[in-house]
PDB file of the backbone (N, CA, C, O) and the ligand in Angstrom, with CONECT records:
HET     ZN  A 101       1
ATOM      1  N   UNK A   1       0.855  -1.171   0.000  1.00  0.00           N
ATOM      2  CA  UNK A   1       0.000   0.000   0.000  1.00  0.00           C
ATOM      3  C   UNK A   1       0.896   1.228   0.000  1.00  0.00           C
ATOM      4  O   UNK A   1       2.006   1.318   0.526  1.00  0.00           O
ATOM      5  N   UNK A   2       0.225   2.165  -0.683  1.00  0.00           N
ATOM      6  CA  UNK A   2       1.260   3.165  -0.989  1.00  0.00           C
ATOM      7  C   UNK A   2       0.719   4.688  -0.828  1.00  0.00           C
ATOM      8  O   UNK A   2      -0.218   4.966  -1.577  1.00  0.00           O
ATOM      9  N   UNK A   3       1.127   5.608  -0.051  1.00  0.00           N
ATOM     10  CA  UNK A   3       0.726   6.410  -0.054  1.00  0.00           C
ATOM     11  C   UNK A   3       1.542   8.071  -0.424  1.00  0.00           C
ATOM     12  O   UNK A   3       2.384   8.553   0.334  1.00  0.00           O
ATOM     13  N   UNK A   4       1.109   8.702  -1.627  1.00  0.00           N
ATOM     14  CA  UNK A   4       1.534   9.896  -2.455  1.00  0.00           C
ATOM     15  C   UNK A   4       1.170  11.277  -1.492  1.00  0.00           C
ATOM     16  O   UNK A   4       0.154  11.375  -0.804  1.00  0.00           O
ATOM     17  N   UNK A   5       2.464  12.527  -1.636  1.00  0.00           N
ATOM     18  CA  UNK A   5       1.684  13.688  -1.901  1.00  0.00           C
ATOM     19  C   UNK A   5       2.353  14.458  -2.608  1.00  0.00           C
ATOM     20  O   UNK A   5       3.483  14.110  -2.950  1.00  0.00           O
ATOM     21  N   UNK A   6       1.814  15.723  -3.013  1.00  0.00           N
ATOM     22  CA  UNK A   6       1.938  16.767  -3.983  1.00  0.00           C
ATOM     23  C   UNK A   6       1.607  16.305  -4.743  1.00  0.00           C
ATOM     24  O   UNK A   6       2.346  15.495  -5.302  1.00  0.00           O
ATOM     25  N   UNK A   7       0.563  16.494  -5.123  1.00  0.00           N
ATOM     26  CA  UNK A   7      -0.342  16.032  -6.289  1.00  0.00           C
ATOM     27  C   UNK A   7       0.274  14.499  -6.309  1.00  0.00           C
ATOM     28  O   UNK A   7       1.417  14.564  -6.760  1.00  0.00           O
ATOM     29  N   UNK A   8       0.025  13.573  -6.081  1.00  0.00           N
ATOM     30  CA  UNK A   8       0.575  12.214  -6.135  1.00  0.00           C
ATOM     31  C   UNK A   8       1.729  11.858  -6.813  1.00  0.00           C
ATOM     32  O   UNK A   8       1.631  10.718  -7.267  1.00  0.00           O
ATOM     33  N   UNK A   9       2.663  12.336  -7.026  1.00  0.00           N
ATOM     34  CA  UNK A   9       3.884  12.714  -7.278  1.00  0.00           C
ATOM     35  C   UNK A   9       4.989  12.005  -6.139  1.00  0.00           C
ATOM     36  O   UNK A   9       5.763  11.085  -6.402  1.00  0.00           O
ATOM     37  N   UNK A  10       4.867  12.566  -5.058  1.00  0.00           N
ATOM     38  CA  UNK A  10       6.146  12.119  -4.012  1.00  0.00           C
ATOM     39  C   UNK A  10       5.464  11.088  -4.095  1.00  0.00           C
ATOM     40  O   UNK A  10       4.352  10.974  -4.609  1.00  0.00           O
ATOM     41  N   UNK A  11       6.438   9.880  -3.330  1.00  0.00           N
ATOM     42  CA  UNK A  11       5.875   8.800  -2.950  1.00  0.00           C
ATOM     43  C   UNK A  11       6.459   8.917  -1.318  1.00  0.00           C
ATOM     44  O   UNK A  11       7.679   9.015  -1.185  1.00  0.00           O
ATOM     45  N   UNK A  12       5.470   8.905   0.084  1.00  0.00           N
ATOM     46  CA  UNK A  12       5.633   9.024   1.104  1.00  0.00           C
ATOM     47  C   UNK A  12       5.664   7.713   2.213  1.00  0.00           C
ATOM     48  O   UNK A  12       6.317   7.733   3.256  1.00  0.00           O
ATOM     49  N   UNK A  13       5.060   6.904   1.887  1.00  0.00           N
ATOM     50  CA  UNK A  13       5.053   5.916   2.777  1.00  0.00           C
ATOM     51  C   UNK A  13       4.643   4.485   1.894  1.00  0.00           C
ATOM     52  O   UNK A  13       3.743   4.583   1.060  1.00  0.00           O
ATOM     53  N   UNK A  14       5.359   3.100   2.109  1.00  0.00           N
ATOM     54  CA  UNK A  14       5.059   2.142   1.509  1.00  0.00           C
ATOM     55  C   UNK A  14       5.119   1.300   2.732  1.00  0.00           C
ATOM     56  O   UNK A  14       6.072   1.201   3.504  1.00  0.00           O
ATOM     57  N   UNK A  15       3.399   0.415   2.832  1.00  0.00           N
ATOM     58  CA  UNK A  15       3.265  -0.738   3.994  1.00  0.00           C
ATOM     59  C   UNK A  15       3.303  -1.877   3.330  1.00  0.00           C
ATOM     60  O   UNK A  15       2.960  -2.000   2.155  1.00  0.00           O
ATOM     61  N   UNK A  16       3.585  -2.474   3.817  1.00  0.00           N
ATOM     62  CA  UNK A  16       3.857  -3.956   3.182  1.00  0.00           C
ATOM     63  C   UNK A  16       2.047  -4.887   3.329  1.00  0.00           C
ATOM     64  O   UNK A  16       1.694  -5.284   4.440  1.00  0.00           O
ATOM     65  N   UNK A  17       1.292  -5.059   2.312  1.00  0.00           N
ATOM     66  CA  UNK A  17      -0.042  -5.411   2.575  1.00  0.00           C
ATOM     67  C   UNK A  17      -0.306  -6.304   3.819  1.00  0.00           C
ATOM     68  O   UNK A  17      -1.014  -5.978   4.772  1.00  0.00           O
ATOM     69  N   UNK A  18       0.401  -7.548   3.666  1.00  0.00           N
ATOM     70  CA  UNK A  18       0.702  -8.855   4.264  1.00  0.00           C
ATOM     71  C   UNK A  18       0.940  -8.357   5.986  1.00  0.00           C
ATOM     72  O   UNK A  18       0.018  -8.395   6.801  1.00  0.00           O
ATOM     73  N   UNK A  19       1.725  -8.101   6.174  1.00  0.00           N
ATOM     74  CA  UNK A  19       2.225  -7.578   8.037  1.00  0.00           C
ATOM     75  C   UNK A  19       2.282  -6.390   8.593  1.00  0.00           C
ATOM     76  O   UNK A  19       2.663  -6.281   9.759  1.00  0.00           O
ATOM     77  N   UNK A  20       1.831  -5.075   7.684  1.00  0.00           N
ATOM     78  CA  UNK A  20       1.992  -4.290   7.987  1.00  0.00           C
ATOM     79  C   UNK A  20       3.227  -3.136   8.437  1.00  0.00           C
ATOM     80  O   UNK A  20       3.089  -2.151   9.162  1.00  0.00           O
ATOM     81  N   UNK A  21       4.411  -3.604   7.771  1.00  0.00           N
ATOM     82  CA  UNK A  21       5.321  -3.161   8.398  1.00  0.00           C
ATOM     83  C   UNK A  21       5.841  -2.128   7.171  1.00  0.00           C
ATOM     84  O   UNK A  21       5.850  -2.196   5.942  1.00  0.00           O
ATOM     85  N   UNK A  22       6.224  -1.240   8.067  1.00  0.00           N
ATOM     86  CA  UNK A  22       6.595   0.335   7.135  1.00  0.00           C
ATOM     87  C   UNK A  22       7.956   0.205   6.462  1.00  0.00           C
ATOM     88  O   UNK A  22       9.016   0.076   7.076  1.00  0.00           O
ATOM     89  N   UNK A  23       7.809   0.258   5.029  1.00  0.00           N
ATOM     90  CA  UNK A  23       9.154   0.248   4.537  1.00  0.00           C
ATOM     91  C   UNK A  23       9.757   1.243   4.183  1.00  0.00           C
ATOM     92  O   UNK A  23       8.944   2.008   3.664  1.00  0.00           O
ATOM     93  N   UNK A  24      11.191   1.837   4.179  1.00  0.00           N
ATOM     94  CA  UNK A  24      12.165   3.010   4.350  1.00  0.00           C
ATOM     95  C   UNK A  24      12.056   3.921   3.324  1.00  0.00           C
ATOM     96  O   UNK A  24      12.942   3.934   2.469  1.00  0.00           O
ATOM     97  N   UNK A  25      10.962   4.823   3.241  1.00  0.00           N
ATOM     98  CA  UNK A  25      11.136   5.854   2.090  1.00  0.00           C
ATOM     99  C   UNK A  25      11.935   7.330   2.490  1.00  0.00           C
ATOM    100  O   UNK A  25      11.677   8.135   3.385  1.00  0.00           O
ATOM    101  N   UNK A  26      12.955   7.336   1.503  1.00  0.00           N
ATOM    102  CA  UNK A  26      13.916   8.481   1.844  1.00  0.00           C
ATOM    103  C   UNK A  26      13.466   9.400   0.600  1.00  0.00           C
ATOM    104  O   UNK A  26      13.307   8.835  -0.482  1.00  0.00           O
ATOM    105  N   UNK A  27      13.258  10.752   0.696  1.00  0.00           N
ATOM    106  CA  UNK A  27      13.200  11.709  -0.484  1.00  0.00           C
ATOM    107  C   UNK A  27      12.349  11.161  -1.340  1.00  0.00           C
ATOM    108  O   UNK A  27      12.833  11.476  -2.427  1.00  0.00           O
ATOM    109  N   UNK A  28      11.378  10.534  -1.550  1.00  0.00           N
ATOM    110  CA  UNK A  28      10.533   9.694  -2.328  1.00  0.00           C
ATOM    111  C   UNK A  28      11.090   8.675  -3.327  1.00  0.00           C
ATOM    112  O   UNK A  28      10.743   8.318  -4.453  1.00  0.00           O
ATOM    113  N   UNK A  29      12.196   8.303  -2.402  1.00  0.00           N
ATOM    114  CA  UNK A  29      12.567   6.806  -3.129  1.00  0.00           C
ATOM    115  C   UNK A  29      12.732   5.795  -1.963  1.00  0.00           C
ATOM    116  O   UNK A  29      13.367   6.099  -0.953  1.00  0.00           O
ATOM    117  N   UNK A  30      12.095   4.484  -2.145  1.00  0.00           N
ATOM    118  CA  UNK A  30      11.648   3.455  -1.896  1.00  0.00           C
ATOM    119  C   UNK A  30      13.071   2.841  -1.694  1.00  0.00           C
ATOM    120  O   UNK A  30      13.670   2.208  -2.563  1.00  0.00           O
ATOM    121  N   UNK A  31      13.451   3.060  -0.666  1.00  0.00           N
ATOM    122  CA  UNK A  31      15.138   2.076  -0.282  1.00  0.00           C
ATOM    123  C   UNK A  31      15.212   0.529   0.548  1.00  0.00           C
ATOM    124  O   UNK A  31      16.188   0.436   1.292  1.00  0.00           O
ATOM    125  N   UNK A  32      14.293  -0.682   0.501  1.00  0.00           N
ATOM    126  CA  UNK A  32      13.849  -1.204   0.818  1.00  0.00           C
ATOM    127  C   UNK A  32      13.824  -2.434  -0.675  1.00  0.00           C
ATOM    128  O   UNK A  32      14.132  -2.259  -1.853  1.00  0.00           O
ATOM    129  N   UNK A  33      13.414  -3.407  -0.082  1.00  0.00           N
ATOM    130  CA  UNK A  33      13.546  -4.285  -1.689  1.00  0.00           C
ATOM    131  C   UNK A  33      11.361  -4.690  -1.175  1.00  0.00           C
ATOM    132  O   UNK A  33      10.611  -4.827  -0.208  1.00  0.00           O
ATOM    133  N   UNK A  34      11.372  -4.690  -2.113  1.00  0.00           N
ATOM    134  CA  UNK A  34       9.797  -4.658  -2.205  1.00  0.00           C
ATOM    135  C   UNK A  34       9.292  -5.676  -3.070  1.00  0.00           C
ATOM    136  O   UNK A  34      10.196  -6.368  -3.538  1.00  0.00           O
ATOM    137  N   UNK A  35       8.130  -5.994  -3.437  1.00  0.00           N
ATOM    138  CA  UNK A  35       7.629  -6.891  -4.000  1.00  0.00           C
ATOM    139  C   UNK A  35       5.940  -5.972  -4.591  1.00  0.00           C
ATOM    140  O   UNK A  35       4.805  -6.224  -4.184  1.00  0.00           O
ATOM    141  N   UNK A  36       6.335  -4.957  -5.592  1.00  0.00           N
ATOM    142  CA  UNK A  36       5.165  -4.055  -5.883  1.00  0.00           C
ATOM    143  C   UNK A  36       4.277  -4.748  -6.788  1.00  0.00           C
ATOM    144  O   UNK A  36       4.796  -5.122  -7.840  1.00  0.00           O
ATOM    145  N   UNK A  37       2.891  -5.036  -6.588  1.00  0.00           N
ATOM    146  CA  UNK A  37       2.046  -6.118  -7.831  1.00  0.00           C
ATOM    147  C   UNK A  37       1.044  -4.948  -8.024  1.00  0.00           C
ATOM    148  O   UNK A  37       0.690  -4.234  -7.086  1.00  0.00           O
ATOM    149  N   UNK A  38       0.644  -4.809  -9.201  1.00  0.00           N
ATOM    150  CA  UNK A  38      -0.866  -4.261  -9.987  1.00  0.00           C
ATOM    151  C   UNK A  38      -0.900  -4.910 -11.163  1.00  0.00           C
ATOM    152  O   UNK A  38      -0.094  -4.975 -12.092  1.00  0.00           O
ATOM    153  N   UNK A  39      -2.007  -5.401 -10.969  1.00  0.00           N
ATOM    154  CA  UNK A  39      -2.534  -7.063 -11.725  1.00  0.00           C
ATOM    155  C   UNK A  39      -3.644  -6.663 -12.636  1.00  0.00           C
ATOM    156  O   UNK A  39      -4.602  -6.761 -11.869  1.00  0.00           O
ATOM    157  N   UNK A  40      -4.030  -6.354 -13.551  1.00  0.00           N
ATOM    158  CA  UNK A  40      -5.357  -6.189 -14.391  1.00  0.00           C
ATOM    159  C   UNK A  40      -5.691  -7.429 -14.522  1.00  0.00           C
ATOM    160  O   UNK A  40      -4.931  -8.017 -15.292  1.00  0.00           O
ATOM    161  N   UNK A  41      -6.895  -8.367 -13.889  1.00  0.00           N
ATOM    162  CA  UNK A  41      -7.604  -9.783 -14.696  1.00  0.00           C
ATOM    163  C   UNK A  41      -8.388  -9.303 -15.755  1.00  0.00           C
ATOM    164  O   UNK A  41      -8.959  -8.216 -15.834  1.00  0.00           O
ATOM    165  N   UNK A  42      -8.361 -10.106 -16.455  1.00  0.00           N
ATOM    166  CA  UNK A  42      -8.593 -10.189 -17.944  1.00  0.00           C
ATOM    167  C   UNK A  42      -9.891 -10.775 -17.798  1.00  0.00           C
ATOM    168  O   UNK A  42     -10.330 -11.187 -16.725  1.00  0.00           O
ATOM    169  N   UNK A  43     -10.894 -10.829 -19.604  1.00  0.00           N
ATOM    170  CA  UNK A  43     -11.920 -11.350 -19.445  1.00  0.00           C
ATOM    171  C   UNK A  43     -12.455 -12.489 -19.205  1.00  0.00           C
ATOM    172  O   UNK A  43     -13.626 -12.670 -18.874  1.00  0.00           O
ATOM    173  N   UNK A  44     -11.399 -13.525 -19.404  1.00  0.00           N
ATOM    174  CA  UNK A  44     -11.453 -15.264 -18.515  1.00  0.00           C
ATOM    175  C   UNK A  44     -11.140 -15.386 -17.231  1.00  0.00           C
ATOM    176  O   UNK A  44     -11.275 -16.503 -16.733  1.00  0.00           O
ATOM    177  N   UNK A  45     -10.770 -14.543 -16.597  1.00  0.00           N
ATOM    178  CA  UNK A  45     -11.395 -14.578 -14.873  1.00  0.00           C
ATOM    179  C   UNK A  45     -12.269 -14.011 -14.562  1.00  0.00           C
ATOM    180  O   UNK A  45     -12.958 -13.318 -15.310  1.00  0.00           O
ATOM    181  N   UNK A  46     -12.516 -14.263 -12.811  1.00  0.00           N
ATOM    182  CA  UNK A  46     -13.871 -14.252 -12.493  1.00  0.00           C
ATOM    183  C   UNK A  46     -13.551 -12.552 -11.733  1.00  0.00           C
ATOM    184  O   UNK A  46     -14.169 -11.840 -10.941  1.00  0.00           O
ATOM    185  N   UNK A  47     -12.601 -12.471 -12.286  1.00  0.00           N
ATOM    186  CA  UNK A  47     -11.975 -10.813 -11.755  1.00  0.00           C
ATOM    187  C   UNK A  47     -12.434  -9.585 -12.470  1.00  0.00           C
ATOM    188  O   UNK A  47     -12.609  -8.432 -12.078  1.00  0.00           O
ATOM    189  N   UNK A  48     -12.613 -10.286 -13.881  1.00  0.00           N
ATOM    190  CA  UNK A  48     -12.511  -9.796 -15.336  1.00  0.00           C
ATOM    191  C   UNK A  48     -13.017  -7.609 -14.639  1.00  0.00           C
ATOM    192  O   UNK A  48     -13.988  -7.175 -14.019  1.00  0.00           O
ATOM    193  N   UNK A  49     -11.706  -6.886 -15.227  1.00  0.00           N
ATOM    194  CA  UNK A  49     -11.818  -5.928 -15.049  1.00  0.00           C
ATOM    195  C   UNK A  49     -11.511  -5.033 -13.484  1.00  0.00           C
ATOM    196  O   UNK A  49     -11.738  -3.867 -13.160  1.00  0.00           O
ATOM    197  N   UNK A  50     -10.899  -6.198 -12.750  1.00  0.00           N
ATOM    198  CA  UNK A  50     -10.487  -5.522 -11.522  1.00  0.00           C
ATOM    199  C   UNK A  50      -8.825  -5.643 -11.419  1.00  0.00           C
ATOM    200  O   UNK A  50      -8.117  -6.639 -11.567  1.00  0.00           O
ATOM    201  N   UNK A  51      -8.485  -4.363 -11.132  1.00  0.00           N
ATOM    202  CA  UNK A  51      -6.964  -4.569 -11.218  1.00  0.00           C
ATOM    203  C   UNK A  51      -6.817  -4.374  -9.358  1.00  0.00           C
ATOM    204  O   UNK A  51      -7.286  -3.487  -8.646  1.00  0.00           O
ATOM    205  N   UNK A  52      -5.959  -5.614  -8.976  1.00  0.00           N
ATOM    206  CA  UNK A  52      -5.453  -5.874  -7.844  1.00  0.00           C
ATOM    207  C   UNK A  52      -4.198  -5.181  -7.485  1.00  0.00           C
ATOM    208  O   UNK A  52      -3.289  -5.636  -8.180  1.00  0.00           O
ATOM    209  N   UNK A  53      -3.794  -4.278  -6.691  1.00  0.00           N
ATOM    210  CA  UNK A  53      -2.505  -3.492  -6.336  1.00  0.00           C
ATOM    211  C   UNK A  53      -2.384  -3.878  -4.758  1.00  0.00           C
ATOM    212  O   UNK A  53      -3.272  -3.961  -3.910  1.00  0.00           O
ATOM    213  N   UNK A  54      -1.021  -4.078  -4.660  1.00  0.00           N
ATOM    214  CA  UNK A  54      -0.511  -4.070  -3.133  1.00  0.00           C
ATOM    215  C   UNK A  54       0.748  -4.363  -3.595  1.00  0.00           C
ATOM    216  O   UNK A  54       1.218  -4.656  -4.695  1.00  0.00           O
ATOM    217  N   UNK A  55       1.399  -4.134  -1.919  1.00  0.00           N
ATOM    218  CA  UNK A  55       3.345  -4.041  -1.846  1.00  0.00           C
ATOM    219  C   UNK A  55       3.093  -5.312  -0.535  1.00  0.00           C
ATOM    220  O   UNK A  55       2.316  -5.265   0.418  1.00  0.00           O
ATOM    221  N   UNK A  56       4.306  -6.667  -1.025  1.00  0.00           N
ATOM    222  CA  UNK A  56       4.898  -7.158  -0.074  1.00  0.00           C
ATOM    223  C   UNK A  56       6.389  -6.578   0.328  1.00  0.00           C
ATOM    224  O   UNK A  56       7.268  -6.197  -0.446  1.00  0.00           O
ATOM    225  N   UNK A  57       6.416  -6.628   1.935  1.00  0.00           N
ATOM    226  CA  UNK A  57       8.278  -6.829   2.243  1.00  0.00           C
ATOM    227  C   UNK A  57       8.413  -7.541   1.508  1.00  0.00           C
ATOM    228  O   UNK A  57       7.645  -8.009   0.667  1.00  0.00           O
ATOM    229  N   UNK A  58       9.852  -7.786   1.836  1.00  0.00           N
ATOM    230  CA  UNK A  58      10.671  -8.948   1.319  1.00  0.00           C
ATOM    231  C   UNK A  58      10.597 -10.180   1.935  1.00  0.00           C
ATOM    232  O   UNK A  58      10.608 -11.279   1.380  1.00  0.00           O
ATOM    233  N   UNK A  59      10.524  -9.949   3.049  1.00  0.00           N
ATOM    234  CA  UNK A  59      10.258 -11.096   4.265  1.00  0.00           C
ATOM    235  C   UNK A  59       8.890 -12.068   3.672  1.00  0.00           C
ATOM    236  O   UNK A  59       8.787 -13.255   3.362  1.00  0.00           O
ATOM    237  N   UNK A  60       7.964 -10.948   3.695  1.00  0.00           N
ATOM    238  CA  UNK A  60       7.026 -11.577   3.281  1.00  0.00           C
ATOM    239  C   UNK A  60       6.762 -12.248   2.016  1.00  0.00           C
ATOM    240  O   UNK A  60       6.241 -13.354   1.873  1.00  0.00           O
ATOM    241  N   UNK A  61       7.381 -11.077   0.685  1.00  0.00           N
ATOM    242  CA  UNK A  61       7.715 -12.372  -0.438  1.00  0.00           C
ATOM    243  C   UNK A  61       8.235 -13.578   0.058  1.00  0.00           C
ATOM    244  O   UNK A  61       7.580 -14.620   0.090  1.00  0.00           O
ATOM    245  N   UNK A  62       9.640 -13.446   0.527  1.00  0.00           N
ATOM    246  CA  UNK A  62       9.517 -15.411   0.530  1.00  0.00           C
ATOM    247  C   UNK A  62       8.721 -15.953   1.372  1.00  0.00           C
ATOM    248  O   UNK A  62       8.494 -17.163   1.370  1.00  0.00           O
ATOM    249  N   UNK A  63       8.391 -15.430   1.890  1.00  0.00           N
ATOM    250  CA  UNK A  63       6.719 -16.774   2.765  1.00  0.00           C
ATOM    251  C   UNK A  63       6.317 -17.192   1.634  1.00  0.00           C
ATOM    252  O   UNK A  63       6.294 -18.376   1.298  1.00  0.00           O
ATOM    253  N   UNK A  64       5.894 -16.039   0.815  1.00  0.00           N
ATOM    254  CA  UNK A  64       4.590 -16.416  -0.275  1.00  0.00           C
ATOM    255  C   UNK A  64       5.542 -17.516  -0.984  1.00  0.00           C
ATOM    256  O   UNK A  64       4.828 -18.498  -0.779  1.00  0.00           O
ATOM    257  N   UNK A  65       6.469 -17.937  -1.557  1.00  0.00           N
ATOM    258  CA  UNK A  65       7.213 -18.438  -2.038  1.00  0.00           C
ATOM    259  C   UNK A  65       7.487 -19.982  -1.366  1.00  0.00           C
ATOM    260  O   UNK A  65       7.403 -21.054  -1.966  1.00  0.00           O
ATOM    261  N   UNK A  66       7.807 -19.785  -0.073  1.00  0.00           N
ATOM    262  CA  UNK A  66       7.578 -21.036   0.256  1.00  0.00           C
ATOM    263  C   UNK A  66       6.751 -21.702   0.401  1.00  0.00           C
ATOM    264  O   UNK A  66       6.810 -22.633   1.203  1.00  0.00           O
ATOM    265  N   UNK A  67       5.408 -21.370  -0.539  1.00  0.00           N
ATOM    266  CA  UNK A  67       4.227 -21.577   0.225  1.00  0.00           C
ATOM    267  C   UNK A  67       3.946 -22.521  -1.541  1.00  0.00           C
ATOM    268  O   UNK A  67       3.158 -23.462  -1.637  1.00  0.00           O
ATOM    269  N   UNK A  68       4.785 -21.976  -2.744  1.00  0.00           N
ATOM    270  CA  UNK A  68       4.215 -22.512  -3.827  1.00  0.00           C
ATOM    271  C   UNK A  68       4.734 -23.901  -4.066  1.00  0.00           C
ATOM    272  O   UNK A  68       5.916 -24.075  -3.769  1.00  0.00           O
ATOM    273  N   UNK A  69       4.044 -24.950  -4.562  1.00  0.00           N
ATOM    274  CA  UNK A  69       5.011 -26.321  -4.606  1.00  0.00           C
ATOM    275  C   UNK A  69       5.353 -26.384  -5.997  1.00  0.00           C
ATOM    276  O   UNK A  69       5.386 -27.533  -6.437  1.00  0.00           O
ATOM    277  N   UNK A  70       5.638 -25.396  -6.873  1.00  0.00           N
ATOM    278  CA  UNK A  70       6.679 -25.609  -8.009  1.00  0.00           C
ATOM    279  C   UNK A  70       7.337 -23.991  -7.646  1.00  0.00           C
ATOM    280  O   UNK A  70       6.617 -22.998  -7.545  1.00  0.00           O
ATOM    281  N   UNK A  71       8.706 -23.977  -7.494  1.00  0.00           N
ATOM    282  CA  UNK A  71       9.666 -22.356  -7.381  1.00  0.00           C
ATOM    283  C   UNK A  71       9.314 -21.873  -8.104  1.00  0.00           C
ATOM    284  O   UNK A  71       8.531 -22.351  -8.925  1.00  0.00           O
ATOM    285  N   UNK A  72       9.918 -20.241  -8.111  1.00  0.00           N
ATOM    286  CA  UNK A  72      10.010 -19.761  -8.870  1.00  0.00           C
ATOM    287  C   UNK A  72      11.025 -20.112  -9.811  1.00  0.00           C
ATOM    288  O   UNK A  72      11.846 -21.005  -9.599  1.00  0.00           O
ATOM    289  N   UNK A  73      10.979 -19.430 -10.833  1.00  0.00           N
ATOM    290  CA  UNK A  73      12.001 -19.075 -11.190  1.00  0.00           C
ATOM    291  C   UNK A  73      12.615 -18.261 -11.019  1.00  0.00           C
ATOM    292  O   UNK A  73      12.086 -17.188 -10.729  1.00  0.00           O
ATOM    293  N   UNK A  74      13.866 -18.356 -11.104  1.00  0.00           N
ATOM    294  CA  UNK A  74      14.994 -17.337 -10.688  1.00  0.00           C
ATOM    295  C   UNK A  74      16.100 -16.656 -11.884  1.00  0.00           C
ATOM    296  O   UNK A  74      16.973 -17.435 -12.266  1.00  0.00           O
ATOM    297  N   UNK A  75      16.103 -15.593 -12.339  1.00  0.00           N
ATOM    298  CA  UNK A  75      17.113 -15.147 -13.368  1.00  0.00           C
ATOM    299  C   UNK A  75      17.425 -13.858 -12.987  1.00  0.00           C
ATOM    300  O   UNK A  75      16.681 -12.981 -12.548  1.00  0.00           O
ATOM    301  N   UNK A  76      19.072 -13.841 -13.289  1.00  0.00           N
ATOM    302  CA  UNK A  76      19.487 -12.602 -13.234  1.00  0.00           C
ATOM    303  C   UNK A  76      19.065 -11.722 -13.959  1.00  0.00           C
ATOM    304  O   UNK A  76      18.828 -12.138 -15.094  1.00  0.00           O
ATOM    305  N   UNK A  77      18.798 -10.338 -13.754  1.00  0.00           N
ATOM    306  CA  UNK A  77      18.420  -9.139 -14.206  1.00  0.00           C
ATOM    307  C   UNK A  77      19.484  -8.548 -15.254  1.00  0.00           C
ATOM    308  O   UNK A  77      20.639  -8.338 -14.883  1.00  0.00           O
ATOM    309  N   UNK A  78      19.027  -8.256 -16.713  1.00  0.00           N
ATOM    310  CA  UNK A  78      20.023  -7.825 -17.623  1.00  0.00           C
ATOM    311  C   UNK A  78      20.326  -6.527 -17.276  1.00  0.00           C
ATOM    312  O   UNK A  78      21.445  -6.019 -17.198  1.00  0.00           O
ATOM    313  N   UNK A  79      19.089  -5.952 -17.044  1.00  0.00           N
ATOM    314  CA  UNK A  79      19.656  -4.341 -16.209  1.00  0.00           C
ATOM    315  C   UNK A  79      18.901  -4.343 -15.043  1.00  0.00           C
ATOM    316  O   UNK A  79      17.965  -4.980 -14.560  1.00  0.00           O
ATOM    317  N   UNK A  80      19.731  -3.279 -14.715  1.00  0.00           N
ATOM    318  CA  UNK A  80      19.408  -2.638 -12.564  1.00  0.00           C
ATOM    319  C   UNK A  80      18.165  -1.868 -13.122  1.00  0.00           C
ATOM    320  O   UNK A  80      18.098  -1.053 -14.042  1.00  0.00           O
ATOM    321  N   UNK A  81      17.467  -2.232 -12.519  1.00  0.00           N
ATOM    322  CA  UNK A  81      15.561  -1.601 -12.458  1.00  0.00           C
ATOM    323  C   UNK A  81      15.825  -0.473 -11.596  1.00  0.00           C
ATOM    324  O   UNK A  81      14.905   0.270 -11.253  1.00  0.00           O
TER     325      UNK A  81
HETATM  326 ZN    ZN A 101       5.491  -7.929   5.143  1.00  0.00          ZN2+
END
């Protein structure tokens, strides 16, 4: 969850959906490793037209992770995001 000001511009505070715990925003950058999702379902789900947004920690990504019984996958990044 994420919360903006000046006209939604800064970015001021990021909670992690899952535990609630406040992650480190300095000058409106996000110094923290995050797990940011906004999901549009499409017209073959039962979602069709709702886009899902929330921020996990990191902590909490790997829960979710240990939780799947095939891994992820894992690949290095060609560039720094
Ligand atoms: Zn968390």
């Amino acid at each position: 969850m994420r919360k903006y000001q000046d006209n939604n511009t800064q970015l001021v505070t990021v909670i992690c959906n899952r535990c609630k715990k406040e992650l480190k925003v300095e000058n409106g950058i996000l110094k923290e490793g995050c797990f940011e999702v906004s999901h549009a379902f499409g017209y073959f789900s039962e979602k069709d037209g709702q886009v899902y947004q929330f921020d996990l920690c990191e902590q909490c990504f790997d829960k979710m992770l240990t939780e799947f019984q095939v891994p992820a996958e894992v690949k290095e990044a060609k560039e720094l995001l």
